[in-house]
Structure formats: structure tokens, C-alpha cells
PDB file of N, CA, C and O in Angstrom:
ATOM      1  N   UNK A   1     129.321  61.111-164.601  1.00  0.00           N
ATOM      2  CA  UNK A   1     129.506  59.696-164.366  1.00  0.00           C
ATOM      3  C   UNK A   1     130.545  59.162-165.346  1.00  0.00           C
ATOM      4  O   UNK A   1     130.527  59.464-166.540  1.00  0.00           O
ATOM      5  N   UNK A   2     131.558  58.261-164.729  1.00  0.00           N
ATOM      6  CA  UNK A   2     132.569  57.636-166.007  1.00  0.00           C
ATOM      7  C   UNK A   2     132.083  56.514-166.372  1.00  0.00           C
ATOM      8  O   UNK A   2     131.388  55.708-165.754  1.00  0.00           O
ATOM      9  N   UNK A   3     132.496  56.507-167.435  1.00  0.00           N
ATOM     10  CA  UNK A   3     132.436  54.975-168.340  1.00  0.00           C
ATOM     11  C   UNK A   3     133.864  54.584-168.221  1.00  0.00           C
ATOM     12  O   UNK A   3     134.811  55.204-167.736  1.00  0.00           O
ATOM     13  N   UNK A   4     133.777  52.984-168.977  1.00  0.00           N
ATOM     14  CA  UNK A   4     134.622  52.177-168.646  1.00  0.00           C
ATOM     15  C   UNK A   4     134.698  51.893-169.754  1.00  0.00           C
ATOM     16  O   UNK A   4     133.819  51.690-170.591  1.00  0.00           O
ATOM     17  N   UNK A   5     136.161  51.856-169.831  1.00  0.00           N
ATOM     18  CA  UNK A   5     136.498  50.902-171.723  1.00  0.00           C
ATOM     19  C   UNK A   5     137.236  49.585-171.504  1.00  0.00           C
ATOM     20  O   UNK A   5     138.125  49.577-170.652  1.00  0.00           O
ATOM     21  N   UNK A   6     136.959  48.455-172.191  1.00  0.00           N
ATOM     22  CA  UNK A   6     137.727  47.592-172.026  1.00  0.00           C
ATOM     23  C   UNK A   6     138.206  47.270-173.460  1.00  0.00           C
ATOM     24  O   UNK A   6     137.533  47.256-174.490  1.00  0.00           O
ATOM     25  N   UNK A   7     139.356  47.046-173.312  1.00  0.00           N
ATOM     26  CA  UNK A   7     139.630  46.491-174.790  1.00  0.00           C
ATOM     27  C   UNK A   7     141.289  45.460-174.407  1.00  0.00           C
ATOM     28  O   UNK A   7     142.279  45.437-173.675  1.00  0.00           O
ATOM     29  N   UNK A   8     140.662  44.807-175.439  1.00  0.00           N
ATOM     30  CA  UNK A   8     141.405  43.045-175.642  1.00  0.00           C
ATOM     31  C   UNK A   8     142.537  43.351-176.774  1.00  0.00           C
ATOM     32  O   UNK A   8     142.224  44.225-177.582  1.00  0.00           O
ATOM     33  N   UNK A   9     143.299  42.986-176.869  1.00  0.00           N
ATOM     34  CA  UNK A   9     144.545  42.594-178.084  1.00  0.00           C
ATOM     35  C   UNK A   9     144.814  41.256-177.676  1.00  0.00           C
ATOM     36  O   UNK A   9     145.509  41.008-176.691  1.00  0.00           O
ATOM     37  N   UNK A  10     144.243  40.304-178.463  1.00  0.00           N
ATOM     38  CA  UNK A  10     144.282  38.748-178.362  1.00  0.00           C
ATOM     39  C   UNK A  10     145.016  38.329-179.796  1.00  0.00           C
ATOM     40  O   UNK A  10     144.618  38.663-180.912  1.00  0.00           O
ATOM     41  N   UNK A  11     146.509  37.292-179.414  1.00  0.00           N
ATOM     42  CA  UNK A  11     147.190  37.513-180.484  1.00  0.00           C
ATOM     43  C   UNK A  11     146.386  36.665-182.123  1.00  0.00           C
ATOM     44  O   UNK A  11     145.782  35.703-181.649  1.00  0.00           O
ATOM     45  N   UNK A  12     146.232  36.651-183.213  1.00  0.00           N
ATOM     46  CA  UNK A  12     145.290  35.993-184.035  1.00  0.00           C
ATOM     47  C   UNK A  12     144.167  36.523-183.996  1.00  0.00           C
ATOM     48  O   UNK A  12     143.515  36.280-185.012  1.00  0.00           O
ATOM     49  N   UNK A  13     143.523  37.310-183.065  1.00  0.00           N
ATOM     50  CA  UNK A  13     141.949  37.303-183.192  1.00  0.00           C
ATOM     51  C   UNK A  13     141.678  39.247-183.185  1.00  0.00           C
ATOM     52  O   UNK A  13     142.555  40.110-183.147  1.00  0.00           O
ATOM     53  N   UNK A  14     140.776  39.358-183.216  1.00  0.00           N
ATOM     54  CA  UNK A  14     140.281  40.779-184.164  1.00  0.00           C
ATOM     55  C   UNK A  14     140.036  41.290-182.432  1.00  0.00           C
ATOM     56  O   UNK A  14     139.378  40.776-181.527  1.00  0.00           O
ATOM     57  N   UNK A  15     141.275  43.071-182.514  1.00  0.00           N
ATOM     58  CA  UNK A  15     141.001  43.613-181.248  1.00  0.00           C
ATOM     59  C   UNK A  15     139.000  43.913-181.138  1.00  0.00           C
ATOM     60  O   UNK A  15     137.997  44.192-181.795  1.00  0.00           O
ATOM     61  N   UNK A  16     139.565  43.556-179.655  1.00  0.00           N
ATOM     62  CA  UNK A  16     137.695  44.196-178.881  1.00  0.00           C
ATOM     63  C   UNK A  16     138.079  45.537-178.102  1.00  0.00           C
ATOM     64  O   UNK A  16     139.049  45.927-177.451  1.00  0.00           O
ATOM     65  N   UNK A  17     136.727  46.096-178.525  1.00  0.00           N
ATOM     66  CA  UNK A  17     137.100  47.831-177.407  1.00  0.00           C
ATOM     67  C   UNK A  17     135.293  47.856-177.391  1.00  0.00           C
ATOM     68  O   UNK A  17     134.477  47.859-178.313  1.00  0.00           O
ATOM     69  N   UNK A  18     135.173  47.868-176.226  1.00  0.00           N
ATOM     70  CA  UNK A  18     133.639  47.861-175.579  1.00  0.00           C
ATOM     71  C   UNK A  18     133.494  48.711-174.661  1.00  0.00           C
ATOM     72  O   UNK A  18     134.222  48.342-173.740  1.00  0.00           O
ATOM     73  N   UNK A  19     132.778  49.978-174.286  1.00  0.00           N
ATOM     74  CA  UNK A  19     132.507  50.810-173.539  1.00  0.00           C
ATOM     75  C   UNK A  19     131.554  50.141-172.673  1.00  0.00           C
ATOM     76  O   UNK A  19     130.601  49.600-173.234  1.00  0.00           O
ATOM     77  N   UNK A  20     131.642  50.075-171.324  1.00  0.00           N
ATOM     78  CA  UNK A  20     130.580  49.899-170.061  1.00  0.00           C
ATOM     79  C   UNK A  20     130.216  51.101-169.425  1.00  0.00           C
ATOM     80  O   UNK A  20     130.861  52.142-169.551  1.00  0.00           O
ATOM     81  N   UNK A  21     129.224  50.985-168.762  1.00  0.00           N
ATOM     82  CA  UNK A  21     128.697  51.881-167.599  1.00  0.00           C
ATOM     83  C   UNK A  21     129.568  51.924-166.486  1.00  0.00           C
ATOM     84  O   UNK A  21     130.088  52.946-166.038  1.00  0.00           O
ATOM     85  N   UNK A  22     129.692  50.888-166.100  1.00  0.00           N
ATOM     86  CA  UNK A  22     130.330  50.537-164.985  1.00  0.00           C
ATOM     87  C   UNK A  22     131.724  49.510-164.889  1.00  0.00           C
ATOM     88  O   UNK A  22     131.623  48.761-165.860  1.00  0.00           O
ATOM     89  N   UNK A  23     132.979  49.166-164.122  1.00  0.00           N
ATOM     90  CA  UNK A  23     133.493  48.516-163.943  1.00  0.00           C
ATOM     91  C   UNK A  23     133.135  47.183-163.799  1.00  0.00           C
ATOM     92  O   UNK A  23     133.551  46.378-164.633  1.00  0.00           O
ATOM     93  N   UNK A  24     132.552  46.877-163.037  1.00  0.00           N
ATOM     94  CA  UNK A  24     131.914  45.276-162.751  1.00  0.00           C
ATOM     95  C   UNK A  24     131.485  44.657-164.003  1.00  0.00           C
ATOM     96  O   UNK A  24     131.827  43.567-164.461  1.00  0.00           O
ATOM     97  N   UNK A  25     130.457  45.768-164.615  1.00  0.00           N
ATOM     98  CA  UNK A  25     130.431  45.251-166.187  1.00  0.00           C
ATOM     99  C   UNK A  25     131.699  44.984-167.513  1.00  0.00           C
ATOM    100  O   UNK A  25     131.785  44.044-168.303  1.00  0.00           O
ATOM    101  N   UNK A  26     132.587  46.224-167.360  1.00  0.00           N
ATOM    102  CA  UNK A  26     133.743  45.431-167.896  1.00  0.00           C
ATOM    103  C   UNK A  26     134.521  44.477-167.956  1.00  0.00           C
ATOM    104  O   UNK A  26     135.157  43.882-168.825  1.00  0.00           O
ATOM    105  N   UNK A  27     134.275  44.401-166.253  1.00  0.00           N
ATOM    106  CA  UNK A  27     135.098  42.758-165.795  1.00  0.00           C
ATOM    107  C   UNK A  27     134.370  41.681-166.539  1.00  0.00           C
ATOM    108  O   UNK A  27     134.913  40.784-167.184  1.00  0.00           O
ATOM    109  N   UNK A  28     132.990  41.877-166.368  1.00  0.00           N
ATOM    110  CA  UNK A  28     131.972  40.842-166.385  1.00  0.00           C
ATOM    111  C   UNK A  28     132.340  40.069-167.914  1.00  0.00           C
ATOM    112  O   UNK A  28     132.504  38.864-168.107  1.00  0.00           O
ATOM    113  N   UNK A  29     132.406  41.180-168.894  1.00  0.00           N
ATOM    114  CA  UNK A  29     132.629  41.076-170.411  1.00  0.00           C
ATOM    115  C   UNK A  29     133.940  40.360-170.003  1.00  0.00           C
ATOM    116  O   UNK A  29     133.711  39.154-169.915  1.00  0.00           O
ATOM    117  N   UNK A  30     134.822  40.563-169.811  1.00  0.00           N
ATOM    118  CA  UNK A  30     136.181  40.590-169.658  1.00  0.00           C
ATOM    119  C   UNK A  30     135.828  38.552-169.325  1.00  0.00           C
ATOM    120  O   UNK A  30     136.125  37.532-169.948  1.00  0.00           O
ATOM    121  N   UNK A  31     135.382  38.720-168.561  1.00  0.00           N
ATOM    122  CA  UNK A  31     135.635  37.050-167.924  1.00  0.00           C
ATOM    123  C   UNK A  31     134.404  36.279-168.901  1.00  0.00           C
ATOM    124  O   UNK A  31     134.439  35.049-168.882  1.00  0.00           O
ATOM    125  N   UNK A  32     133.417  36.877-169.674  1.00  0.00           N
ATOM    126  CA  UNK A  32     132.672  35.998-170.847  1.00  0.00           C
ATOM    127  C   UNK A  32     133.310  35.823-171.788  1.00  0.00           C
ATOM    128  O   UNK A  32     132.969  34.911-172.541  1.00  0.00           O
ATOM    129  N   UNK A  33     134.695  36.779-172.163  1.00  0.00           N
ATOM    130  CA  UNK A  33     135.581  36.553-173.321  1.00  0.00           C
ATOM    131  C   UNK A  33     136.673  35.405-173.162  1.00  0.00           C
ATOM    132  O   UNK A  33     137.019  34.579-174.006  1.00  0.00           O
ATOM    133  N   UNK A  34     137.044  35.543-172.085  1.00  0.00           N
ATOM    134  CA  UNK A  34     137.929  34.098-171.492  1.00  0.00           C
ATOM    135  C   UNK A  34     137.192  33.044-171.636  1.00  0.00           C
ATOM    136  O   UNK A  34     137.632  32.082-172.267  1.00  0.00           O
ATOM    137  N   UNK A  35     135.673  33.027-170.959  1.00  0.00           N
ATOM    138  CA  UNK A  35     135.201  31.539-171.224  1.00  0.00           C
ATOM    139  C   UNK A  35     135.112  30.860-172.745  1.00  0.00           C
ATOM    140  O   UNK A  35     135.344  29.723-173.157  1.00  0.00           O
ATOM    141  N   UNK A  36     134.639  32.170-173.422  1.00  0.00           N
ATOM    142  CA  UNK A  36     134.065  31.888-174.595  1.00  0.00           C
ATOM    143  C   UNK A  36     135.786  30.955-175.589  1.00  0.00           C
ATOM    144  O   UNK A  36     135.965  30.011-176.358  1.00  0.00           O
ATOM    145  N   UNK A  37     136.561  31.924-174.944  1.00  0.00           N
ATOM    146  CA  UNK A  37     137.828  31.400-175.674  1.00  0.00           C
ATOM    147  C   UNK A  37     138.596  29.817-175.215  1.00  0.00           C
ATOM    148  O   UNK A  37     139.107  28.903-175.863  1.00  0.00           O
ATOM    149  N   UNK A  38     138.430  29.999-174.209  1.00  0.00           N
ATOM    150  CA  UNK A  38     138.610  28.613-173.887  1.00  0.00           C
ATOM    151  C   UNK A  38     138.050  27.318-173.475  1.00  0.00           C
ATOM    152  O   UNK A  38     138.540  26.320-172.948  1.00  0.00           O
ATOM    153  N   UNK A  39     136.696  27.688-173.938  1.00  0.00           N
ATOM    154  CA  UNK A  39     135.616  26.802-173.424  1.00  0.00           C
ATOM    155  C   UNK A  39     135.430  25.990-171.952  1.00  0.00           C
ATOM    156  O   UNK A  39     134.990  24.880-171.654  1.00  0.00           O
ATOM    157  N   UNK A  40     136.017  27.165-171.159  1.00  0.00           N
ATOM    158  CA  UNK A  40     135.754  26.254-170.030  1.00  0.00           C
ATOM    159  C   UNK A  40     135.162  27.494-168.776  1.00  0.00           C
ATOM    160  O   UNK A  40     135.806  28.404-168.255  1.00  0.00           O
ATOM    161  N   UNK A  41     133.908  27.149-168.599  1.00  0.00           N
ATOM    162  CA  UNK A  41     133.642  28.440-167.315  1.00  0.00           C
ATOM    163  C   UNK A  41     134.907  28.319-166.060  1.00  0.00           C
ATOM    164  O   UNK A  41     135.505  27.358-165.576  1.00  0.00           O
ATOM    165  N   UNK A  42     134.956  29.729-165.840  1.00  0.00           N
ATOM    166  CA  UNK A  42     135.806  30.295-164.794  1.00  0.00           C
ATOM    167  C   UNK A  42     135.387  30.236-163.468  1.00  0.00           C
ATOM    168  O   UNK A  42     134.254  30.568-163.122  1.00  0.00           O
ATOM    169  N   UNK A  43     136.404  29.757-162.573  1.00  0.00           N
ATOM    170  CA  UNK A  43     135.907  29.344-161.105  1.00  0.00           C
ATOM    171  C   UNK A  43     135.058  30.230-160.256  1.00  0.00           C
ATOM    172  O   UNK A  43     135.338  31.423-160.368  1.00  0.00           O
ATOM    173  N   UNK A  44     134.174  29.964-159.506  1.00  0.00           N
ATOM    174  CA  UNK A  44     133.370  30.871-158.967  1.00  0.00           C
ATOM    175  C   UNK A  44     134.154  31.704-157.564  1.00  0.00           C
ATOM    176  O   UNK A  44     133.683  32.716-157.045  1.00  0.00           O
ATOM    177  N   UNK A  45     135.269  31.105-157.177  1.00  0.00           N
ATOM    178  CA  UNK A  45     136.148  32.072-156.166  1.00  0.00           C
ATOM    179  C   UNK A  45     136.589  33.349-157.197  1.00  0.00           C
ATOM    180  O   UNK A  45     137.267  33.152-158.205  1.00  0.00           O
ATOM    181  N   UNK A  46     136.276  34.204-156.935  1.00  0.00           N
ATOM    182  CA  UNK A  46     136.999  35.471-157.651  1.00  0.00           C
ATOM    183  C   UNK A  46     138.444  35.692-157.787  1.00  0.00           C
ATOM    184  O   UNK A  46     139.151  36.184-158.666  1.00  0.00           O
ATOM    185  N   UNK A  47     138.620  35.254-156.819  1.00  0.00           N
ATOM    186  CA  UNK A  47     140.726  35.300-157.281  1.00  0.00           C
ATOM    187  C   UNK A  47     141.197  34.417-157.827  1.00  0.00           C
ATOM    188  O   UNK A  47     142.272  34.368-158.425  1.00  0.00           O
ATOM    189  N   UNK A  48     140.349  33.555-157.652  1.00  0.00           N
ATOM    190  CA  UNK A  48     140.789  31.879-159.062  1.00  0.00           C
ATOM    191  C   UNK A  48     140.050  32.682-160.137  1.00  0.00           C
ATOM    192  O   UNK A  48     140.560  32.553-161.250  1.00  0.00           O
ATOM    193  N   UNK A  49     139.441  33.132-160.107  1.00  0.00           N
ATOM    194  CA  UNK A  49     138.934  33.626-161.619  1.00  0.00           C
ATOM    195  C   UNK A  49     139.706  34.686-162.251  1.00  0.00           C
ATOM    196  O   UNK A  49     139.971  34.554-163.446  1.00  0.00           O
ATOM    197  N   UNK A  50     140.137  35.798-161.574  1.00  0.00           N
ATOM    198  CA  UNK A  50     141.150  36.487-161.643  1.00  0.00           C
ATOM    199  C   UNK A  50     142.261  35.766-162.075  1.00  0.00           C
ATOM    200  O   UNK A  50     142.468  36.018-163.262  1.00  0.00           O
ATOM    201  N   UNK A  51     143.053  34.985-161.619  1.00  0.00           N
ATOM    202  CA  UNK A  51     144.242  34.390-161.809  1.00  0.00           C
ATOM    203  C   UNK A  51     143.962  33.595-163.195  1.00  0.00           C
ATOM    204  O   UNK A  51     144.834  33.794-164.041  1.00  0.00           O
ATOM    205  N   UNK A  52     142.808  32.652-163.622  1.00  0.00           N
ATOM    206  CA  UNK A  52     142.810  32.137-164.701  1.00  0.00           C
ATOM    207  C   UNK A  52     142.505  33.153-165.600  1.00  0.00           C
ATOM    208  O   UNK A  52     142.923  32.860-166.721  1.00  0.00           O
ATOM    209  N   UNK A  53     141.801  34.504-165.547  1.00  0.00           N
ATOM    210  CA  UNK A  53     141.747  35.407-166.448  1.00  0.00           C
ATOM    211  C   UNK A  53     143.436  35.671-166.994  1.00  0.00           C
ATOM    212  O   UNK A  53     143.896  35.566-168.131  1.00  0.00           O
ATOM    213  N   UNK A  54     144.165  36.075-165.609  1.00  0.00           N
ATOM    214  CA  UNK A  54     145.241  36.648-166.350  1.00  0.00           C
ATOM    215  C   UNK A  54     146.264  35.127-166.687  1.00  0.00           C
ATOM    216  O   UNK A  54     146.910  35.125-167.735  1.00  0.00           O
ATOM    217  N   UNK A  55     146.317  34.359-166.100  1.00  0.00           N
ATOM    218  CA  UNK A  55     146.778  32.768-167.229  1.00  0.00           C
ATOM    219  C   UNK A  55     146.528  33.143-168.723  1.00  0.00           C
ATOM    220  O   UNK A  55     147.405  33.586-169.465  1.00  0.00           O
ATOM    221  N   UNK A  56     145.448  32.955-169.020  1.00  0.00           N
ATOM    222  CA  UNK A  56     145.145  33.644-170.467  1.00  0.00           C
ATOM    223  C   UNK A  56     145.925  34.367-171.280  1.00  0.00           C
ATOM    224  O   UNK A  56     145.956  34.284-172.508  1.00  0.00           O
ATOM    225  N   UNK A  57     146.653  35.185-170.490  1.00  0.00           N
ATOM    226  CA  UNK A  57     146.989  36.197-171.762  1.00  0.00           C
ATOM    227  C   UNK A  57     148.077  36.245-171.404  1.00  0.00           C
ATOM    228  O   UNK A  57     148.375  36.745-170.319  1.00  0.00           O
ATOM    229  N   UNK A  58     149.037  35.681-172.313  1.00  0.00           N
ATOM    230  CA  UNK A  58     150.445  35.877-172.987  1.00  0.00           C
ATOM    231  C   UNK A  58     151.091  37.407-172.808  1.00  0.00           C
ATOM    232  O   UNK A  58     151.077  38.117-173.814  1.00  0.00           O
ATOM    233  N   UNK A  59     151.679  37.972-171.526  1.00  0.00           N
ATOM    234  CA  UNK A  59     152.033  39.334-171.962  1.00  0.00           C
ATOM    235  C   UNK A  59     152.879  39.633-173.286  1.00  0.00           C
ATOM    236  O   UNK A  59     153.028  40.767-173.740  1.00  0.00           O
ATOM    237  N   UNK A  60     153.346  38.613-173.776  1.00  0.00           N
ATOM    238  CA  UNK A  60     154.463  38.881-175.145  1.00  0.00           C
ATOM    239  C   UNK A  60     153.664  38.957-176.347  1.00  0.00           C
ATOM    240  O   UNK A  60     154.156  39.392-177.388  1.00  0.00           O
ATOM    241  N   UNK A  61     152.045  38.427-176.250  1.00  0.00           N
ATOM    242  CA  UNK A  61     151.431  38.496-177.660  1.00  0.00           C
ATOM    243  C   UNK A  61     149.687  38.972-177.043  1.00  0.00           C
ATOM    244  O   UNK A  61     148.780  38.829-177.862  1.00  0.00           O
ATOM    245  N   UNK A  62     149.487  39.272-176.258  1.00  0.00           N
ATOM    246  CA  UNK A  62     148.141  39.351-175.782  1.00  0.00           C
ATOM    247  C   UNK A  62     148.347  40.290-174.710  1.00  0.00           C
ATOM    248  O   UNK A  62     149.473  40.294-174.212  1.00  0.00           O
ATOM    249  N   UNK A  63     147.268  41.286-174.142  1.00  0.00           N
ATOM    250  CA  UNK A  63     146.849  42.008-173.375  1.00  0.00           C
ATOM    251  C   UNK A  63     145.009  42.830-172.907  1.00  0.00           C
ATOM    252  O   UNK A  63     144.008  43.160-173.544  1.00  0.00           O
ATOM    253  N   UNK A  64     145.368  42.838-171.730  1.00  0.00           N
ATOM    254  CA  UNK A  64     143.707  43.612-171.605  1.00  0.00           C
ATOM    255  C   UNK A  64     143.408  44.954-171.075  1.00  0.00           C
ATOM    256  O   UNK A  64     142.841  44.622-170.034  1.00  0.00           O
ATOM    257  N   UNK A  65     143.402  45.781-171.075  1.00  0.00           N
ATOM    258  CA  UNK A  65     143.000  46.779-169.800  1.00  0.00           C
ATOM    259  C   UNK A  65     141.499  47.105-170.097  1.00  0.00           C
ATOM    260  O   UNK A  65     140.805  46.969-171.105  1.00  0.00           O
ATOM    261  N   UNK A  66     141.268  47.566-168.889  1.00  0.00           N
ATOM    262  CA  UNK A  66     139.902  48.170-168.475  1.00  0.00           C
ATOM    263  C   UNK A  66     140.507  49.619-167.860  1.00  0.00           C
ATOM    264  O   UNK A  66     141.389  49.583-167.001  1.00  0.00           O
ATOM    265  N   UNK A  67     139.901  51.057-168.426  1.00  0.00           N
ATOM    266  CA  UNK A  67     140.544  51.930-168.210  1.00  0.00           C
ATOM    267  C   UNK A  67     139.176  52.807-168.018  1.00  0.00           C
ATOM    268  O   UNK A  67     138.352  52.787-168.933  1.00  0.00           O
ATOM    269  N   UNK A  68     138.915  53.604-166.795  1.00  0.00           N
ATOM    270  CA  UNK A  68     137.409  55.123-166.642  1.00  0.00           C
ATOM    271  C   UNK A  68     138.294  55.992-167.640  1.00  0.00           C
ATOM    272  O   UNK A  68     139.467  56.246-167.915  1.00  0.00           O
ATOM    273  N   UNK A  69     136.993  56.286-168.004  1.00  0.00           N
ATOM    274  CA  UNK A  69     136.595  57.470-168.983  1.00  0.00           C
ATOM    275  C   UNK A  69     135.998  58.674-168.114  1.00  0.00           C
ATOM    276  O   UNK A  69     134.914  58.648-167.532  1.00  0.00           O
ATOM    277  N   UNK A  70     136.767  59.569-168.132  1.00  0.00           N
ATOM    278  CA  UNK A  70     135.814  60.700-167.483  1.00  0.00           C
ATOM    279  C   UNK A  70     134.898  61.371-167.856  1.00  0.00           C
ATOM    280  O   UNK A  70     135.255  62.170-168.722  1.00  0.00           O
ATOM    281  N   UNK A  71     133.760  61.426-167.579  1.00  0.00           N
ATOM    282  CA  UNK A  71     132.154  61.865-168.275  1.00  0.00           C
ATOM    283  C   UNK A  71     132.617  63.190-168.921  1.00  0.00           C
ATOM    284  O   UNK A  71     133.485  63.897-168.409  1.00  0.00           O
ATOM    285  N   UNK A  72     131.863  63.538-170.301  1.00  0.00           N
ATOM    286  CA  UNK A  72     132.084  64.160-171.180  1.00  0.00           C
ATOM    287  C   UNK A  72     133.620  64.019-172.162  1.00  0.00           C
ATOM    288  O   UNK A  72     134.116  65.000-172.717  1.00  0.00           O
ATOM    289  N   UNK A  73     134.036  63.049-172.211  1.00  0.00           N
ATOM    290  CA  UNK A  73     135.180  62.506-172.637  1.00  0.00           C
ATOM    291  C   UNK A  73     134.434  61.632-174.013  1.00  0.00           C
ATOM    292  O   UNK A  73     133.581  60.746-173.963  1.00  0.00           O
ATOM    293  N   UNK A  74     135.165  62.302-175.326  1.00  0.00           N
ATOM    294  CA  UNK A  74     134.254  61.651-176.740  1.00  0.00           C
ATOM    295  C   UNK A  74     135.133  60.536-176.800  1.00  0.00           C
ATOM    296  O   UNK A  74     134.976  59.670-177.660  1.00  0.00           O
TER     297      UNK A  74
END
């Protein structure tokens, strides 16, 4: 089974790298870190939420990926 890594480079703030079970859960983290940062919950249409996720992040000073891990991978 793969795991999922997500990790943040947010410019000013201390990188995040969080291993999930699953994708959905990375997203999930992924879109509690946006709210938390901008204090405002994210729209409940998924592609407005998507789109304000990636609003967020500055490609010139900020980035995110969510990347599988292939099982037995340290």
C-alpha cells in the first residue's frame, strides 16, 4: 500500500512534510493549512476550493506537492 507525503514550503513560515495513508487525506491537511493561514474556510465546490488553494501560493516564494510513496519505501 502507498503512502502519501505532503509537504508545504510557505515563504516565512517553518516547512511541513506530513505522511498520509491516503491521498484524500493529504488534500484534506493540505486545505486545513490554507484555512488555518488565511482565516477564512474554503468553498465547499471543490474546484473553487482547488483554485483558492492554489491562489495561495506564490509560485516565486511558496509551493506544495503531495507525492505516493511506494510501500516499503523508508
Amino acid at each position: 500500500m502507498n503512502k502519501f507525503v505532503l509537504f508545504i514550503r510557505d515563504h516565512g513560515a517553518k516547512d511541513v512534510l506530513d505522511f498520509h495513508a491516503d491521498e484524500a487525506s493529504a488534500h484534506k491537511a493540505l486545505a486545513a493549512y490554507v484555512t488555518q493561514k488565511t482565516g477564512r474556510d474554503l468553498p465547499t465546490d471543490a474546484d473553487a476550493a482547488a483554485e483558492a488553494i492554489a491562489a495561495y501560493f506564490d509560485p516565486a516564494r511558496t509551493f506544495y506537492t503531495i507525492a505516493g510513496i511506494p510501500a516499503g519505501t523508508r
